[in-house]
C-alpha positions, 0 to 999 in steps of 0.5 A, a space after each residue: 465506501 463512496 464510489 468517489 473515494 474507490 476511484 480517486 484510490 484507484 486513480 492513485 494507484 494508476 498514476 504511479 508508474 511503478 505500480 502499474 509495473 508491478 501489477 498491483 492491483 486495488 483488492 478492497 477500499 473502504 475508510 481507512 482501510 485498502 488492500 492491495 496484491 502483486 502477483 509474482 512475477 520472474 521479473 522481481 524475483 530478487 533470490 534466483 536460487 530460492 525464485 523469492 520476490 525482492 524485498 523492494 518489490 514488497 516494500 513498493 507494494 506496502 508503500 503503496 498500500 499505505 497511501 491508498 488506506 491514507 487517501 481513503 481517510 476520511 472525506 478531507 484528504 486530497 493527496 499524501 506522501 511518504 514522510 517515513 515508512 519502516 518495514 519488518 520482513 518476516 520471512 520470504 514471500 513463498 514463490 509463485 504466490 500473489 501477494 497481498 498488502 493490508 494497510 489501515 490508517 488509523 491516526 490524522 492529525 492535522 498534517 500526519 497520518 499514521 498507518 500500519 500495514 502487514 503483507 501476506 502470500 496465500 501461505 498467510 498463516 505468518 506475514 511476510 512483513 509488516 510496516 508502520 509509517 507517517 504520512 503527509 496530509 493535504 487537505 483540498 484548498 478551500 473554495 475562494 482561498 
């Protein structure tokens, strides 16, 4: 992976302020493919009697996961963004554990790319949930365009 690709990546993840709030923190960047962890914090807890994250906090990270492995595609992607994302909770993240998002962008065409991503905890044995989604694809203007 460029060094180029793994800073454009982390500047995406930088710029969204919900990101930067969660925590998360870019893993690994490759074509393609990122990972993504959130560690757990009281804050997004979302079950006070079982301490278990908010499922929106997971969907935030997976969301984000997904974009990351959408602009590492490739060398022709400048930006992207959600056109759909469905997400299957599992099971709860077990607390106080980091979680991690894997999400790989498998299919471009030429407006579209296709990603599916699955989240773990340490307890990683079963996921705590998986997600499939499109995104958009823009392409840099072209020199002189």
């Amino acid at each position: 992976m460029s060094t180029q690709k793994e800073q454009l990546a982390r500047q995406f993840i930088e710029a969204i302020p919900h990101s930067r709030a969660l925590s998360m923190r870019l893993e690994r960047i490759e074509d393609g493919v990122a990972e993504i962890s959130m560690p757990y914090d009281d804050r997004l807890v979302g079950d006070p009697v079982n301490r278990v994250i908010h499922g929106g906090a997971v969907s935030a990270l997976m969301d984000t996961c997904c974009g990351a492995a959408v602009m590492s595609h490739g060398d022709t992607l400048s930006a992207t963004a959600t056109i759909d994302l469905r997400i299957d909770y599992m099971r709860p993240a077990t607390p106080e554990q980091r979680i991690r998002a894997r999400a790989e962008c498998y299919h471009v065409t030429r407006n579209v790319a296709f990603v599916r991503a699955t989240a773990t905890d340490d307890d990683d044995a079963r996921p705590v949930a998986t997600a499939t989604g499109a995104f958009t694809v823009e392409r840099p203007k072209e020199q002189g365009a």
